[in-house]
Backbone as ProteinMPNN parsed JSONL, in Angstrom:
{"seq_chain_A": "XXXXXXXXXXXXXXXXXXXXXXXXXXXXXXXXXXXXXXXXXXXXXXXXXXXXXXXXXXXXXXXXXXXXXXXXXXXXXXXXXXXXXXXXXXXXXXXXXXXXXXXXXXXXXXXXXXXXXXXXXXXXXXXXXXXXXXXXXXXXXXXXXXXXXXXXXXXXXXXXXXXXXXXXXXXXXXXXXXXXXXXXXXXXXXXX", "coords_chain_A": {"N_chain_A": [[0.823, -1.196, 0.0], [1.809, 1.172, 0.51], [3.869, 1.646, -0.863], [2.599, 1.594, -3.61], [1.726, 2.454, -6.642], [-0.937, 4.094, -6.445], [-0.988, 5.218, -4.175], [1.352, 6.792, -4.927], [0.502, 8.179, -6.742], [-1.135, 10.026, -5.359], [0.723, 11.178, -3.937], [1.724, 13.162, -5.983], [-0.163, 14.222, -6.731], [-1.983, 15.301, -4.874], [-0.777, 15.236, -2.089], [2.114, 16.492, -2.048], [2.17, 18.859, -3.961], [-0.183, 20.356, -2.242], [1.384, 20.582, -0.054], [3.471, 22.314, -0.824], [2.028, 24.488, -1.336], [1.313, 25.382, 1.119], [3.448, 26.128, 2.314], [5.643, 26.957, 0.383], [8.127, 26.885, -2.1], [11.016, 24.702, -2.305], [13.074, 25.317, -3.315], [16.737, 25.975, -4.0], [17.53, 24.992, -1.342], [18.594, 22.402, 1.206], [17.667, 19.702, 1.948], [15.918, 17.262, 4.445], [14.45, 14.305, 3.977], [12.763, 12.014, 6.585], [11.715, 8.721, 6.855], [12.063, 7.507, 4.197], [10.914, 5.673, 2.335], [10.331, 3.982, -0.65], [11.718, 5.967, -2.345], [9.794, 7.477, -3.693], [8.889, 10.083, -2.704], [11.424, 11.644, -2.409], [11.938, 12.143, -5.102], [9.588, 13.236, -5.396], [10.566, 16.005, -4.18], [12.677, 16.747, -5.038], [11.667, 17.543, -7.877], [8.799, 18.662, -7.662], [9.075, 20.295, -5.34], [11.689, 21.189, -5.663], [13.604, 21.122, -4.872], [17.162, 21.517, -3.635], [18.861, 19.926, -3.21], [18.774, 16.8, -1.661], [19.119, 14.762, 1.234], [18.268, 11.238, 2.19], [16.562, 9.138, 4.562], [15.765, 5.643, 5.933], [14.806, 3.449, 7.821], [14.436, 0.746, 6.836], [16.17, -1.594, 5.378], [15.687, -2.425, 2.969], [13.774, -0.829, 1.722], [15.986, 1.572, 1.301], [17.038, 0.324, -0.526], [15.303, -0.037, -2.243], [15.266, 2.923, -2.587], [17.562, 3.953, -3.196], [18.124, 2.773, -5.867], [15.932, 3.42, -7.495], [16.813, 6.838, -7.223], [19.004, 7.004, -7.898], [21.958, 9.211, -8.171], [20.814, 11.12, -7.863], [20.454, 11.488, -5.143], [21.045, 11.53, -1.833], [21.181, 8.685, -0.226], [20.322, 6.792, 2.57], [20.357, 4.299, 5.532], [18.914, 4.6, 8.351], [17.556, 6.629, 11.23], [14.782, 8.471, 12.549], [14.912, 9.339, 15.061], [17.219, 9.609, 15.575], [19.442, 10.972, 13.621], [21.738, 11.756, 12.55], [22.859, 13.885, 11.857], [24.519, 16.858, 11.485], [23.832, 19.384, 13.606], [21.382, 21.881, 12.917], [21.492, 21.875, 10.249], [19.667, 21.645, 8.156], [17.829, 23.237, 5.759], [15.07, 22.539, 5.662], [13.069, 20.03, 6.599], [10.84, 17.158, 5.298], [8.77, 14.946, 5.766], [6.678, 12.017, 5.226], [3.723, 10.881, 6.266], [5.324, 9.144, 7.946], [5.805, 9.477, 11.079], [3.769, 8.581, 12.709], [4.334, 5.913, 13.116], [6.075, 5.644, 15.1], [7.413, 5.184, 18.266], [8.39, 6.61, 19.368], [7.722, 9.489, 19.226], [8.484, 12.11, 19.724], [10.605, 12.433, 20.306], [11.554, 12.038, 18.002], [10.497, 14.438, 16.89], [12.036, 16.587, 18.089], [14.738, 16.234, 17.094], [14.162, 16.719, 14.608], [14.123, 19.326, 15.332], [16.301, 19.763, 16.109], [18.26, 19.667, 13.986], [17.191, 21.074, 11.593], [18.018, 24.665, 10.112], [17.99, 27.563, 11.897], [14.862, 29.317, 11.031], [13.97, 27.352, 9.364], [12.084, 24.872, 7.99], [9.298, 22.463, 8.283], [7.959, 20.117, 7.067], [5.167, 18.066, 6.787], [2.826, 15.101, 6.631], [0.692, 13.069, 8.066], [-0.955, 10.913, 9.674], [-4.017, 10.775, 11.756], [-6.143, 10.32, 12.918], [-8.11, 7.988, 14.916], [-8.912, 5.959, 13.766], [-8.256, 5.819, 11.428], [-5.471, 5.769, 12.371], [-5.378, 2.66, 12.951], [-5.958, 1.394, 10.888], [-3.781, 1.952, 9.293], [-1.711, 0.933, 11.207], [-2.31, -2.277, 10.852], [-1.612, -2.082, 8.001], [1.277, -1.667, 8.35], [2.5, -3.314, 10.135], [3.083, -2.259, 12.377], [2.72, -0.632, 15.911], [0.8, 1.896, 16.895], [1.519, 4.823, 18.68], [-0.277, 5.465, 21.617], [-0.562, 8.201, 22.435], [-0.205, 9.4, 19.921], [-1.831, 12.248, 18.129], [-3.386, 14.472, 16.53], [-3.621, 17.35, 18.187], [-1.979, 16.727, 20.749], [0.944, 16.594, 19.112], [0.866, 19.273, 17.703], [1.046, 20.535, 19.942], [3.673, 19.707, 21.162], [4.81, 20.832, 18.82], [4.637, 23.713, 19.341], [6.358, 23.485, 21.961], [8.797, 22.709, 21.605], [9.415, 25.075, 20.088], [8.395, 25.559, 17.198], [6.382, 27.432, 15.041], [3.091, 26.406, 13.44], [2.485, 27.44, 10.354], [0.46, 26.464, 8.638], [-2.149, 24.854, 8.205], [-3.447, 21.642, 6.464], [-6.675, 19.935, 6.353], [-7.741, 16.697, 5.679], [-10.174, 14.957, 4.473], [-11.925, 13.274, 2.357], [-10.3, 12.165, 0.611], [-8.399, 10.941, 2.428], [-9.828, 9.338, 3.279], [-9.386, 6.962, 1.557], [-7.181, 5.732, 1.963], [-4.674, 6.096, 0.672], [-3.716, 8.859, 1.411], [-2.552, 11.02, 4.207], [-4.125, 12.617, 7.213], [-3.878, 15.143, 7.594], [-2.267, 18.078, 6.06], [0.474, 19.487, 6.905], [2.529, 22.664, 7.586], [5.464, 23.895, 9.636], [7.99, 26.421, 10.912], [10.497, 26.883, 12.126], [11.114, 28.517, 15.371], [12.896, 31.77, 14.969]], "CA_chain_A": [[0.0, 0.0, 0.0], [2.457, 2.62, 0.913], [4.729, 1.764, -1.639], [1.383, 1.288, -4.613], [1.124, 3.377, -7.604], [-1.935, 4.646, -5.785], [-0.262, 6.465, -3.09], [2.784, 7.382, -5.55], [-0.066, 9.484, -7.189], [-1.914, 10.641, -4.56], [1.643, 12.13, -3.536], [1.673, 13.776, -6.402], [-1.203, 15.209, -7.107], [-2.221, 16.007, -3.547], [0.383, 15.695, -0.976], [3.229, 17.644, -2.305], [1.451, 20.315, -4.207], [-0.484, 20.866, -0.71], [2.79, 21.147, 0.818], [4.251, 23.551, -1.812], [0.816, 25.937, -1.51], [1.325, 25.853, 2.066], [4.727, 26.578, 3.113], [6.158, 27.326, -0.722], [9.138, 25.885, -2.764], [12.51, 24.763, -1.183], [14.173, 26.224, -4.202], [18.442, 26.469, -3.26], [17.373, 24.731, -0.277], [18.774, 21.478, 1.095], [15.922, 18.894, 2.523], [16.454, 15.445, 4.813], [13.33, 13.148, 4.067], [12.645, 11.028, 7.159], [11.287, 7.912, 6.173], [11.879, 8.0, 2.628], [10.353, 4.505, 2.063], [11.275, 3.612, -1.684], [12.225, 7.204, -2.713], [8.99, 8.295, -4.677], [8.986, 11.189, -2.192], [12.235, 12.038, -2.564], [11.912, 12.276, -6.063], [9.006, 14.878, -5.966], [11.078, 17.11, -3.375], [13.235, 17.612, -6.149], [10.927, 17.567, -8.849], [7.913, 19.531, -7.731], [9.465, 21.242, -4.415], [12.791, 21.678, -6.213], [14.824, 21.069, -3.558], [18.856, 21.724, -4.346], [19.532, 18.684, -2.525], [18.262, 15.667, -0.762], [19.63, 13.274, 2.254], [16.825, 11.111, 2.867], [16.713, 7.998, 5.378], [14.594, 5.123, 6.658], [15.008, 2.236, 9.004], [14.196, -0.472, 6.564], [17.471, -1.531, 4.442], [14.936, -2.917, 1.624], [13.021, 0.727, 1.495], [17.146, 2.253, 1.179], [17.822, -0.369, -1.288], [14.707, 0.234, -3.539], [15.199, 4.479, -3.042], [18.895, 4.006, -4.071], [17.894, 2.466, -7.068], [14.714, 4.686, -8.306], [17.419, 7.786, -7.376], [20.694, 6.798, -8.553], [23.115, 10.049, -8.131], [20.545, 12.316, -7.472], [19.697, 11.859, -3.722], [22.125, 10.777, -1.148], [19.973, 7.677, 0.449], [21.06, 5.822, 3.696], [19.839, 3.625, 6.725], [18.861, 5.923, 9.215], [16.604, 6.81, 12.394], [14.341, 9.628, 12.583], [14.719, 9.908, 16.649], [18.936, 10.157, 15.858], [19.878, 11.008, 12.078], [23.277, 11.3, 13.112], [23.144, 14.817, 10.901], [24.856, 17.891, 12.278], [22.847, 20.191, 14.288], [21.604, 22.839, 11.92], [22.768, 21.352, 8.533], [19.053, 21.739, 7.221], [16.775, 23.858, 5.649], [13.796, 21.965, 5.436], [12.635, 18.263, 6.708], [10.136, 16.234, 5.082], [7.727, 13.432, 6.289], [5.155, 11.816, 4.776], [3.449, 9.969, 6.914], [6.018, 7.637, 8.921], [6.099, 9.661, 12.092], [3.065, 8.446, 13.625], [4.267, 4.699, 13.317], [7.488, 5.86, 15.657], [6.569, 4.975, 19.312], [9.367, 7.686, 20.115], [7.742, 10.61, 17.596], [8.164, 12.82, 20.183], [12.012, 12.138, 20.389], [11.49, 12.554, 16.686], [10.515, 15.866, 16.426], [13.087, 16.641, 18.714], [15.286, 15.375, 16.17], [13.592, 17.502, 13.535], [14.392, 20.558, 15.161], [18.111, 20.077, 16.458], [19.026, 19.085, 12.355], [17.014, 22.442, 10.771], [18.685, 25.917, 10.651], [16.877, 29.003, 12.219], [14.035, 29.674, 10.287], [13.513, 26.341, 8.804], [10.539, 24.658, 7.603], [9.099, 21.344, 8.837], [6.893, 19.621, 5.998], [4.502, 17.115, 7.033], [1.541, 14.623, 6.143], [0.162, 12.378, 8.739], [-2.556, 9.823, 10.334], [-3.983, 11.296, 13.141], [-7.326, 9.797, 13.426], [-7.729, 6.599, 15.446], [-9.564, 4.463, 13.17], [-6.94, 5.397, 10.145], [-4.298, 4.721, 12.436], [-5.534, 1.072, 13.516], [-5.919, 0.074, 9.5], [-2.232, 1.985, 9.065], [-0.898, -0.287, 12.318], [-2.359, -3.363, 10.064], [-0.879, -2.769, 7.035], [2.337, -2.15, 8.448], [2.713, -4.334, 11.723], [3.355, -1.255, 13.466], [1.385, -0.159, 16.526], [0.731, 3.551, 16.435], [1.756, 5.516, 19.833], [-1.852, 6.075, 21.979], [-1.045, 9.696, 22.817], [-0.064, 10.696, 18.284], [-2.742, 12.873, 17.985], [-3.251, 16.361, 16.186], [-3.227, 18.496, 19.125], [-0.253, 16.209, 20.751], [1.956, 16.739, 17.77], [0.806, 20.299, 17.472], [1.378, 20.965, 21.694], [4.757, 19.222, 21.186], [5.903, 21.357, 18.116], [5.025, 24.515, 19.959], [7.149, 23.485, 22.907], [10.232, 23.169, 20.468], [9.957, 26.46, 19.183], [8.093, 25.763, 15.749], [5.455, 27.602, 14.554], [2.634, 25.499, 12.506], [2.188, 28.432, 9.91], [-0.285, 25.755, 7.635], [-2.78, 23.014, 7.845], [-4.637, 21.446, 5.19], [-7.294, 19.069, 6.893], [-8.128, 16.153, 4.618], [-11.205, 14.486, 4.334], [-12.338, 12.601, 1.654], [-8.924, 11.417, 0.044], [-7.907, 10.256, 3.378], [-11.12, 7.955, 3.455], [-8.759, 5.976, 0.69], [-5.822, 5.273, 2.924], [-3.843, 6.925, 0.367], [-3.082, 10.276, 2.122], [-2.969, 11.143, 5.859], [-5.115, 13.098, 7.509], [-3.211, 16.716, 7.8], [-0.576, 18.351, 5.736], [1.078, 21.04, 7.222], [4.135, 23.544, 6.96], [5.66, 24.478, 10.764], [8.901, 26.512, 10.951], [10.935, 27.047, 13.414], [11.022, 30.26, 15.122], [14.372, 31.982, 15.005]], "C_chain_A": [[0.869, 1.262, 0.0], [3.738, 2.678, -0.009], [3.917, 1.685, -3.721], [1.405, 2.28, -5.558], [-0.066, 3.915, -7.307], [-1.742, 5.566, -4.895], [0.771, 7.645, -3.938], [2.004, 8.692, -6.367], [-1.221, 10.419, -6.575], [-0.397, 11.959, -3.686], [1.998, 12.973, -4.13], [0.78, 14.829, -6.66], [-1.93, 15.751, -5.672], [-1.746, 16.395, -2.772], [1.202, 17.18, -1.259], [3.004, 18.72, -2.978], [0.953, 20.925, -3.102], [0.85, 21.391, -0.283], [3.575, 22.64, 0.42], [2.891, 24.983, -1.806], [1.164, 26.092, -0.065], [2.862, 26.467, 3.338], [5.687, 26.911, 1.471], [7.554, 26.216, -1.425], [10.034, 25.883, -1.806], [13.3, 24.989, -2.533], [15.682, 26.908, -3.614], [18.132, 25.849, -1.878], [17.879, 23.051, 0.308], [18.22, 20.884, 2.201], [16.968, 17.897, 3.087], [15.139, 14.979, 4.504], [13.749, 11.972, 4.821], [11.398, 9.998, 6.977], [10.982, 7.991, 5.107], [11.016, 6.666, 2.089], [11.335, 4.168, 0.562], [11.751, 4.922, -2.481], [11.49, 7.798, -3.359], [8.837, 9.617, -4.046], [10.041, 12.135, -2.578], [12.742, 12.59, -4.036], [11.277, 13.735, -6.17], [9.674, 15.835, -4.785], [11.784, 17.584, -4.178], [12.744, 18.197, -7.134], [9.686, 18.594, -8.924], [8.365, 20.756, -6.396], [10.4, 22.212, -4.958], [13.65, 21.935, -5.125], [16.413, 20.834, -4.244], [19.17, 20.359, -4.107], [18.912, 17.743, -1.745], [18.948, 14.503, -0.104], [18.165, 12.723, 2.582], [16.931, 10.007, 3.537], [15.99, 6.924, 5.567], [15.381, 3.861, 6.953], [14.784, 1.025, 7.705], [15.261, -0.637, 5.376], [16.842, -2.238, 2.907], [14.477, -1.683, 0.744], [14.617, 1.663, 1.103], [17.446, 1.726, -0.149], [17.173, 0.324, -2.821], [14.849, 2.069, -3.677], [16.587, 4.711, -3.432], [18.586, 3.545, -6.069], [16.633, 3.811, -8.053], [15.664, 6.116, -8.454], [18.642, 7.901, -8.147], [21.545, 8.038, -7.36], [22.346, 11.335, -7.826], [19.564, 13.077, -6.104], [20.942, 11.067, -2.844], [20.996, 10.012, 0.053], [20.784, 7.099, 1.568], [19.962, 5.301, 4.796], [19.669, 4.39, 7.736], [17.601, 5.666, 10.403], [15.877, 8.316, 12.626], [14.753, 10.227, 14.107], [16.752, 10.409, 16.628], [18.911, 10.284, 13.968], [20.992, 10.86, 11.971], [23.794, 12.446, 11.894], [23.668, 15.841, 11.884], [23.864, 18.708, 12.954], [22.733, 21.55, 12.936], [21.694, 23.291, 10.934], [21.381, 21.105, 7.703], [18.098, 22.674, 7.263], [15.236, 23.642, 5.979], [13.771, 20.64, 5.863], [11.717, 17.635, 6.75], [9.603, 15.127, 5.789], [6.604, 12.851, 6.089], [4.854, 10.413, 5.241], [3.749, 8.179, 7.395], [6.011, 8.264, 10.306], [4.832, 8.53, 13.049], [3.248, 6.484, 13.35], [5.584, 4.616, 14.458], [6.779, 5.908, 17.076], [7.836, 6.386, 19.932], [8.883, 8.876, 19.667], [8.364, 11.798, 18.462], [9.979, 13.031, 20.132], [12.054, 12.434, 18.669], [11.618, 13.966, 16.143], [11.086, 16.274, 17.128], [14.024, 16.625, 17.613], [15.137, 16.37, 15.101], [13.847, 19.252, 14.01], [15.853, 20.995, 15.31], [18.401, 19.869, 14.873], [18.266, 20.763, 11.493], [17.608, 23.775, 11.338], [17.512, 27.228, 11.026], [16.177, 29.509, 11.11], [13.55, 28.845, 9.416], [12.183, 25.568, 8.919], [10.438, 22.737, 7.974], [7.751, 20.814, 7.843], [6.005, 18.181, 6.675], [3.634, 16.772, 6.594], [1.474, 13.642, 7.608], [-0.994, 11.902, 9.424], [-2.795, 10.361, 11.227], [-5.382, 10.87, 13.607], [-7.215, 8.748, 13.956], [-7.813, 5.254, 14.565], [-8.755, 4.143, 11.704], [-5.783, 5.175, 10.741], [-4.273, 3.273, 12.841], [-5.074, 0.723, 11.755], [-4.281, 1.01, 8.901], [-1.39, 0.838, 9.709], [-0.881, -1.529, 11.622], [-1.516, -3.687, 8.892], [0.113, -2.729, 7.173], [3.394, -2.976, 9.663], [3.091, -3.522, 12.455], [2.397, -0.924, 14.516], [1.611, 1.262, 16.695], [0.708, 4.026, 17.932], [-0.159, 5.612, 20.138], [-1.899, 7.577, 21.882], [-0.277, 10.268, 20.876], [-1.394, 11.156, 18.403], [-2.775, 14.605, 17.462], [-2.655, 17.105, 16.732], [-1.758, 18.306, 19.86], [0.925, 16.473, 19.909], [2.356, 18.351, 17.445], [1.307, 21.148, 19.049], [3.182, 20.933, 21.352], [5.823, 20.296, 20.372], [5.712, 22.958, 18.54], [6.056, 24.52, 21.311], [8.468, 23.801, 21.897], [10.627, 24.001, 19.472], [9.429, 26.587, 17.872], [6.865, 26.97, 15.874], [4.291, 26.894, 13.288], [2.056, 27.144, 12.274], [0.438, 28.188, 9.012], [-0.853, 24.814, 7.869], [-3.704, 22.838, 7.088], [-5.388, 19.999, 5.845], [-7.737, 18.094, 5.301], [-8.835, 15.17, 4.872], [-11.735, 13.574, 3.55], [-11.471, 11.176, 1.034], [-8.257, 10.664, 1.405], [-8.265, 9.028, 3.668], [-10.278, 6.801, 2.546], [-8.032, 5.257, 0.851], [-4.44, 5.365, 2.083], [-2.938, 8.483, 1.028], [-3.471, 10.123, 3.323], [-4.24, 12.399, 5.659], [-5.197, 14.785, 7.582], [-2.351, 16.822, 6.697], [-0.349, 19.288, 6.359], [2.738, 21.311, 7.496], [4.104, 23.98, 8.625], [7.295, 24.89, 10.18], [9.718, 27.124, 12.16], [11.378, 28.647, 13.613], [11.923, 30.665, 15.651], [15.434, 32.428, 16.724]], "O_chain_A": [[0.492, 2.295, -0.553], [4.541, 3.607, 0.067], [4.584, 1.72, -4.755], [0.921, 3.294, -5.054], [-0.422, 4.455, -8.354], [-2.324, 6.651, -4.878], [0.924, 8.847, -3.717], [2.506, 9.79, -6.606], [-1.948, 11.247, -7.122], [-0.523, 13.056, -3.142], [2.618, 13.846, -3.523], [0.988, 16.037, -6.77], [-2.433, 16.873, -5.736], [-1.871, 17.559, -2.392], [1.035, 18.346, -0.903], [3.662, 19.702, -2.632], [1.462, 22.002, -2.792], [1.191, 22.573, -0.232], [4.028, 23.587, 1.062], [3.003, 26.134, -2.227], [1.397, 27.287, 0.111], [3.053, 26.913, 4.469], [6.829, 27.186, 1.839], [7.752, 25.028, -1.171], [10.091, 26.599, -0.806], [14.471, 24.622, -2.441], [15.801, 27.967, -2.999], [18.759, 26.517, -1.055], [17.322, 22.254, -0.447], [18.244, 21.416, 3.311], [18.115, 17.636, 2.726], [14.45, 15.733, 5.191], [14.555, 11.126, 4.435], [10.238, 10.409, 6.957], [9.888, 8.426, 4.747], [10.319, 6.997, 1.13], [12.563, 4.101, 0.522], [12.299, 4.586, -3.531], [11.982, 8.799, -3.881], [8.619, 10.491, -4.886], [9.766, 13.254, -3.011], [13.727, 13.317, -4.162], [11.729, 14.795, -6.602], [8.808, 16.663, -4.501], [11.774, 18.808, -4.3], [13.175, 19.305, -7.455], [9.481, 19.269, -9.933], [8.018, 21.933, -6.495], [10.308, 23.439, -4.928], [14.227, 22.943, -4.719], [16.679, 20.089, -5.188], [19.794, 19.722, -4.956], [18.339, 18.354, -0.843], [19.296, 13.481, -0.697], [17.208, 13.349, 3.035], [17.845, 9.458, 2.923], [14.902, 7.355, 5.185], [16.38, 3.426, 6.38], [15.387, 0.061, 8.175], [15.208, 0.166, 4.444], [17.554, -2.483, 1.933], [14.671, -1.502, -0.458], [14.314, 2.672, 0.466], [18.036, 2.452, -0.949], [17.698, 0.82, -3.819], [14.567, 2.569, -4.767], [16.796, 5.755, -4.049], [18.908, 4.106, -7.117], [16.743, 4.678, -8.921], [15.536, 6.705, -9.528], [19.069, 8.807, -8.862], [21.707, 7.87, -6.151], [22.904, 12.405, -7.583], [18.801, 14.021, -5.899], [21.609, 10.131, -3.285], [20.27, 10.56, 0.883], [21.992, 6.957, 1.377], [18.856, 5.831, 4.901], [20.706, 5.003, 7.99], [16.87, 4.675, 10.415], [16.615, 9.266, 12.89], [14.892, 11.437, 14.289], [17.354, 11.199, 17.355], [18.245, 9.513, 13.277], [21.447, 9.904, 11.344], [24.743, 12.218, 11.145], [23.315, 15.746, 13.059], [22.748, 18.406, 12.531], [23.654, 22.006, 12.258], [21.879, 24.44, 10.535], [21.52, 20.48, 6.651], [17.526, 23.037, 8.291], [14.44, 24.454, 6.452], [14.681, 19.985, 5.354], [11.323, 17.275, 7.859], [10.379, 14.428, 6.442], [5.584, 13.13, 6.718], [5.322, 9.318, 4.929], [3.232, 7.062, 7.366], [6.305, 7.341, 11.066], [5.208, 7.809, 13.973], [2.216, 5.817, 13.42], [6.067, 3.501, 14.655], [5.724, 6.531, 17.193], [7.774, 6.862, 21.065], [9.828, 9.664, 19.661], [8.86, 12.636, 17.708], [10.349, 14.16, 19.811], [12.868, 13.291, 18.326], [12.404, 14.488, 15.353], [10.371, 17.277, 17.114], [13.734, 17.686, 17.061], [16.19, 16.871, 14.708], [13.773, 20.2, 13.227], [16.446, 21.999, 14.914], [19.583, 20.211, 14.917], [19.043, 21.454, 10.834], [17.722, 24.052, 12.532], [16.493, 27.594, 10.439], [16.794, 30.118, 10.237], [12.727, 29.284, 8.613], [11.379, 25.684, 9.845], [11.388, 21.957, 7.898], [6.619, 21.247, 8.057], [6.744, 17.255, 7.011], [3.053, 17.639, 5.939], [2.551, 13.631, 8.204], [-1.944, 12.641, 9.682], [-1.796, 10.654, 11.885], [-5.689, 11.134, 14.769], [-6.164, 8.184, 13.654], [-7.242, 4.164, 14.556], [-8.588, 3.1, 11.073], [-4.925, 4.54, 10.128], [-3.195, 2.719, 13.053], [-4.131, 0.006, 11.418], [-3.733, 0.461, 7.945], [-0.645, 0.05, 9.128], [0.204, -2.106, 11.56], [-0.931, -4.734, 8.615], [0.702, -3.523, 6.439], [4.606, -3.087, 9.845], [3.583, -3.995, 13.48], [1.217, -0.894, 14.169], [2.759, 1.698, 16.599], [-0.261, 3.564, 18.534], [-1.044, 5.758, 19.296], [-2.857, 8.206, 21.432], [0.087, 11.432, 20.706], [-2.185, 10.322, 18.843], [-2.276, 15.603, 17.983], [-1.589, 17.621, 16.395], [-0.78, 19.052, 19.807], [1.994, 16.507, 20.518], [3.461, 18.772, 17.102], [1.856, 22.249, 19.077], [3.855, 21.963, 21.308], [6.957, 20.628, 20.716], [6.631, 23.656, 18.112], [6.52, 25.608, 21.653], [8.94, 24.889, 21.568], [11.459, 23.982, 18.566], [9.806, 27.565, 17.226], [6.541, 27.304, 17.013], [4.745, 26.899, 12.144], [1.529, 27.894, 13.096], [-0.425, 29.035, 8.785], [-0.251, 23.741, 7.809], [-4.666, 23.588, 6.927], [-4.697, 18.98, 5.84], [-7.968, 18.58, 4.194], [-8.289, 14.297, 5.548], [-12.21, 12.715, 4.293], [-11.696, 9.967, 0.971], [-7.535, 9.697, 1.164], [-7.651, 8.042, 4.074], [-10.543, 5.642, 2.863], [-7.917, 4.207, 0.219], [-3.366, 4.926, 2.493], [-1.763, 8.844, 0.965], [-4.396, 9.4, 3.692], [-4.892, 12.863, 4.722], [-6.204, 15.492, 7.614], [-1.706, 15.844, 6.319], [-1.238, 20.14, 6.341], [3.719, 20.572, 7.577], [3.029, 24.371, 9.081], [7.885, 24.19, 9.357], [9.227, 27.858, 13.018], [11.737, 29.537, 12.842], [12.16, 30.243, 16.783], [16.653, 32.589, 16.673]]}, "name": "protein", "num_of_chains": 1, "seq": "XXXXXXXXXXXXXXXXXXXXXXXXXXXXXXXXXXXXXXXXXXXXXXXXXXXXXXXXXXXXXXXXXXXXXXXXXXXXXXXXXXXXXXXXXXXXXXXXXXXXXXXXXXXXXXXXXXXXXXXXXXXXXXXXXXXXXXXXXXXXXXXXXXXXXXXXXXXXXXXXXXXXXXXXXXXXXXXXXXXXXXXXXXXXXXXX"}
């Protein structure tokens, strides 16, 4: 499912345009995508964001294997952890996520994570599950169990403690009903 020509164009045509109306291009800007899965993300960060550059990561050395391949030379892909990246403090503009946080029983250690790695004034891109009953049939399809306390306001409490500002949210309704897209997108950046 999350790797389906169904999602791959629901990320196109919904996700990442959303993203780009609500927090703008990353034009000269250099992105990390946590949980890149097989790299179709990582693709449109360059492609429709226009991102200068892309490090992107994920825990599963199958999901690294297949986003090395789909990218070649024009994403630097690796094995990685959203709660440690093991990136310098600072060393990004922008950091991507389309909906892997809320399968992370740490997210919170996550976005943590997400703010020590962006530079003052950086932008925090997101999509994610936040309803209960889309994260039970997420937990299914990917044997993950979904933290009790992810939740909107949790996520949104959390990224005002660490200094962001959520400038953007695009509530999503219908398309979500598909289990193609999460349930939010939104643009937070951190405030200087």
């Amino acid at each position: 499912m999350l790797n389906s020509p169904t999602r791959a164009l629901a990320q196109r045509r919904l996700v990442v345009p959303a993203m780009r109306r609500l927090g703008g291009g990353l034009e000269g800007c250099h992105v990390l995508e946590v949980g890149c899965g097989g790299g179709y993300g990582v693709q449109l960060i360059l492609e429709v964001l226009g991102a200068e550059s892309v490090d992107a990561i994920d825990m599963d050395p199958v999901m690294v294997r297949r986003a090395e391949r789909r990218l070649g030379t024009r994403a630097q892909v690796r094995i990685g952890d959203m709660v440690d990246t093991a990136a310098a403090a600072q060393s990004y503009d922008a950091v991507v996520e389309m909906g892997a946080m809320h399968l992370e029983p740490r997210w919170r250690d996550a976005l943590r994570e997400t703010r020590r790695v962006l530079k003052p004034g950086g932008r925090f891109y997101f999509e994610e599950i936040v309803r209960p009953f889309r994260q039970a049939a997420s937990a299914l399809a990917t044997s993950r169990r979904v933290p009790r306390d992810f939740a909107k306001q949790s996520v949104f409490d959390e990224l005002e403690r660490l200094n962001f500002t959520v400038h953007c949210v695009k509530s999503i309704r219908l398309p979500a009903l598909t289990g193609m897209v999460g349930d939010i997108i939104a643009v937070a950046a951190v405030d200087p």
